[in-house]
N, C-alpha and C positions, 0 to 999 in steps of 0.2 A: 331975575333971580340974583339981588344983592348978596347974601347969605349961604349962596351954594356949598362953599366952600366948610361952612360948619354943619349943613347936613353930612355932608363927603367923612369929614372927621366925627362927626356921629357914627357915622354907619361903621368907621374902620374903630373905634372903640367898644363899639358893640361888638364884632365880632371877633375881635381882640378878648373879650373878656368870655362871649363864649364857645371858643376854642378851647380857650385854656386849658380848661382841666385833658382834652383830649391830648393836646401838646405836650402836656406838662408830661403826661404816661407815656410817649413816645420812647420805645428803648428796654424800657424798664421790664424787668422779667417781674412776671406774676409767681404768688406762691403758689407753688405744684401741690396738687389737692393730697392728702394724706391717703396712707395706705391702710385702712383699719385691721387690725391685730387680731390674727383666729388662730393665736395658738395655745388655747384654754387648756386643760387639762382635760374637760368633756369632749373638747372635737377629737385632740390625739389619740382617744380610745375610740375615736370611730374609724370601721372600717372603709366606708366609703364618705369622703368630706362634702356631704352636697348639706346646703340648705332646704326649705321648705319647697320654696322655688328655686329659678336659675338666677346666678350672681345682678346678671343686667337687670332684671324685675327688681330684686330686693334694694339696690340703687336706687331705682328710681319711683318706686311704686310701695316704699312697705308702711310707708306713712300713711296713704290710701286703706293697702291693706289691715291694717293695724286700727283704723279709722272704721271701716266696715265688721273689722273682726269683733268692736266694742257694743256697732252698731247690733249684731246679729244673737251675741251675746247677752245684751242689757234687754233689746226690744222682742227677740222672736225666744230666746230662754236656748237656741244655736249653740253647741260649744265643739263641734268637731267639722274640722276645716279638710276639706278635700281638694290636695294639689291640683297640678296640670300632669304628674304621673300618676294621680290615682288613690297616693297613699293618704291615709287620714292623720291628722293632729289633733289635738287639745287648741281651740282658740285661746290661748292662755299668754300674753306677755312675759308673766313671770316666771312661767314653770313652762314655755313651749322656748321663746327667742334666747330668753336669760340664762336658760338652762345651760345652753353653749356658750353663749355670747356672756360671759359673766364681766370679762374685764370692760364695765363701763367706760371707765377713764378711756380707756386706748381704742374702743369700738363705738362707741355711739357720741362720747364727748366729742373727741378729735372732728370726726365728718360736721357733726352739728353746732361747732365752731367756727370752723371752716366759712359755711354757707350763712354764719350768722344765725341761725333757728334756734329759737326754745320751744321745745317738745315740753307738752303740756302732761307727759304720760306721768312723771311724778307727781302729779298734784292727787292722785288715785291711788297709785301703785306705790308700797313701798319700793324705797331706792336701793338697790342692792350693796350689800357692805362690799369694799374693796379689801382682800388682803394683801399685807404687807405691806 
């Protein structure tokens, strides 16, 4: 093995280069995920502030549900959505979620920012006007 020595330095520039990016983030504080804004003028006239579902669902899962609610809607002619307490809704984006959740910018921009995601729901749905 005449060359050992340039495999050896092979191998430490390989892993020199990919470390890097992990090294490079060593230290570094991440942005802290945003806190979406429920303080509409529809929630504060509510007496009890719950969503559809619980907060953790709507996190992680309303994309799914919002995905089954179009499915259920467009394919089976579906429009009334029965929680996990029982109560029913209007399968509706616009007139069930938007109804409360109106400030786009601060509620559904901010989060879908964040994680990088374009929601595909305007391409259907008018966008809701923002006031002021």
């Amino acid at each position: 093995m005449y060359d050992g020595w340039k495999v050896i330095l092979g191998i430490i520039i390989f892993l020199g280069i990919a470390t890097f990016p992990i090294l490079y983030d060593i230290g570094k504080a991440s942005v802290p995920p945003p806190e979406p804004k429920i303080d509409t003028p529809e929630i504060q006239k509510m007496a009890e502030k719950k969503c559809i579902e619980s907060k953790s669902f709507m996190k992680t899962e309303h994309m799914v549900m919002l995905d089954n609610w179009r499915d259920s809607v467009v394919r089976e002619g579906n429009r009334i959505y029965i929680s996990t307490e029982g109560k029913e809704y209007d399968m509706s984006l616009q007139n069930t979620c938007m109804k409360c959740h109106s400030n786009k910018k601060k509620f559904c921009d901010e989060c879908h920012n964040y994680v990088a995601v374009k929601p595909y729901c305007w391409d259907c749905h008018i966008e809701p006007k923002e006031e002021g």
